[in-house]
C-alpha positions in Angstrom: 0.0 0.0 0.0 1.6 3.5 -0.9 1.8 6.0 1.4 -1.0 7.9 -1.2 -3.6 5.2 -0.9 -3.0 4.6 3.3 -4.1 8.3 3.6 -7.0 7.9 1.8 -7.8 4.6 3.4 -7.9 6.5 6.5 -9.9 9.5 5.2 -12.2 7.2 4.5 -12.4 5.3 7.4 -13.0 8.4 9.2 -15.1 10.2 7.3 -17.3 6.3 8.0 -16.4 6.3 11.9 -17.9 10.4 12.0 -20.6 8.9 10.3 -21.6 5.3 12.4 -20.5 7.7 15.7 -22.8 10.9 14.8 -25.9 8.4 13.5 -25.2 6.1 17.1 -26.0 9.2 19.3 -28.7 10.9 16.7 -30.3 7.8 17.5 -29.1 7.5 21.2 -31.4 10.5 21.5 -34.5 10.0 18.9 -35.2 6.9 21.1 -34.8 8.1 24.7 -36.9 11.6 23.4 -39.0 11.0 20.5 -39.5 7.1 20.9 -40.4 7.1 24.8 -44.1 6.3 25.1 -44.6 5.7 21.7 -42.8 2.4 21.3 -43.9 -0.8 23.7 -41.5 -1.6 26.4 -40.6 -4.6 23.7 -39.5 -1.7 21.5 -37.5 0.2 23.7 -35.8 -2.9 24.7 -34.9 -3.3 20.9 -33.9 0.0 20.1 -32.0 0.0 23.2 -30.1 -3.2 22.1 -29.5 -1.7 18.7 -28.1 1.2 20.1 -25.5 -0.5 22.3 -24.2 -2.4 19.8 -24.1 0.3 17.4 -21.9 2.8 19.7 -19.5 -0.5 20.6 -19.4 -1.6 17.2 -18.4 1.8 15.9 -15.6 1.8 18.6 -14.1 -1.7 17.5 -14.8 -0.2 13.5 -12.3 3.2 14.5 -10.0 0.6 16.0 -9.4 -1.7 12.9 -9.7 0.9 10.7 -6.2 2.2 12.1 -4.1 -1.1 12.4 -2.2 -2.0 9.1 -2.6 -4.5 6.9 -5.4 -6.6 5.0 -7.0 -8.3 7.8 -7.8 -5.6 9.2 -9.3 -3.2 6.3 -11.6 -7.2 6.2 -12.4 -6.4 10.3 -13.2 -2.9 9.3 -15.4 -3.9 6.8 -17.6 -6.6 8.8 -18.3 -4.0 11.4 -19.2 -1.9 9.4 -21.6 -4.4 7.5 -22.3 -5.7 11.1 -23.6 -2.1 12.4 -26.1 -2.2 8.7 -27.1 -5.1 9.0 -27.9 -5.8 12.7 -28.6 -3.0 14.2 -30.5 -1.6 11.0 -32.3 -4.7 11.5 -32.8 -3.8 15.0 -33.8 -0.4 14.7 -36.2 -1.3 12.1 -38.1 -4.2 14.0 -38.4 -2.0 16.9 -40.2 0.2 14.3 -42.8 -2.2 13.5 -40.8 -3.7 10.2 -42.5 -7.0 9.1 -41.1 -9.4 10.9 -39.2 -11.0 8.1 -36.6 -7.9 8.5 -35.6 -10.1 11.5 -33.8 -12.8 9.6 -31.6 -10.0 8.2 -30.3 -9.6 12.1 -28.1 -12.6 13.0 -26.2 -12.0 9.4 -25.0 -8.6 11.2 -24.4 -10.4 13.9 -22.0 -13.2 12.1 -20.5 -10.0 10.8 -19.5 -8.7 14.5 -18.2 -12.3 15.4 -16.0 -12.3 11.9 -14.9 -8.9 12.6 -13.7 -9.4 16.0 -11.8 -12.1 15.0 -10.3 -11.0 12.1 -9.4 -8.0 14.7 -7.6 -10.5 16.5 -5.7 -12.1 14.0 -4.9 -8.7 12.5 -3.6 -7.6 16.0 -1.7 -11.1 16.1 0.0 -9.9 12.6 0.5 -6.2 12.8 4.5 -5.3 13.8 
């Protein structure tokens, strides 16, 4: 990788980390304001799930996202197709989605579990 394309690999990665950050607490706060008493306790307990893993997951997506090498850009990428998928899924079920959206949630969540170990083995690799 030259030193051109690492720069805007990072850019990148950041401009996506501002992004999965910003959206985690603009949804943070839409469900502890807007949502309150208008979704079931059910819901809240849904949105509340998806919002935990979003703000983690965008941690552990800033984290790979600034170790070296090609494992990692792959851990960077499952996160990010982790936080879509599952807690999109999330956030959409707790939103009355048909209940088919559901089947869309443990693909995010294979995602996560990919990305964290690909994490690892990136860790494991990087000098």
């Amino acid at each position: 990788m030259t030193a051109n394309s690492a720069h805007r690999r990072f850019r990148w990665a950041g401009v996506l980390l501002a992004i999965f950050g910003a959206s985690a607490v603009l949804l943070g706060a839409f469900g502890a304001h807007a949502l309150r008493g208008a979704l079931s306790p059910a819901q809240m307990e849904i949105w509340r799930t998806a919002m935990q893993y979003h703000f983690w997951h965008t941690l552990a997506f800033g984290f790979a996202a600034r170790i070296r090498g090609r494992v990692a850009d792959i851990a960077a990428l499952l996160f990010a197709l982790g936080l879509l998928l599952f807690c999109g899924s999330l956030y959409a079920l707790a939103l009355n989605a048909p209940h088919w959206v559901g089947a869309i949630t443990p693909l995010g969540g294979a995602a996560f579990v990919a990305g964290w170990i690909a994490l690892g083995i990136g860790l494991h690799r990087e000098k």
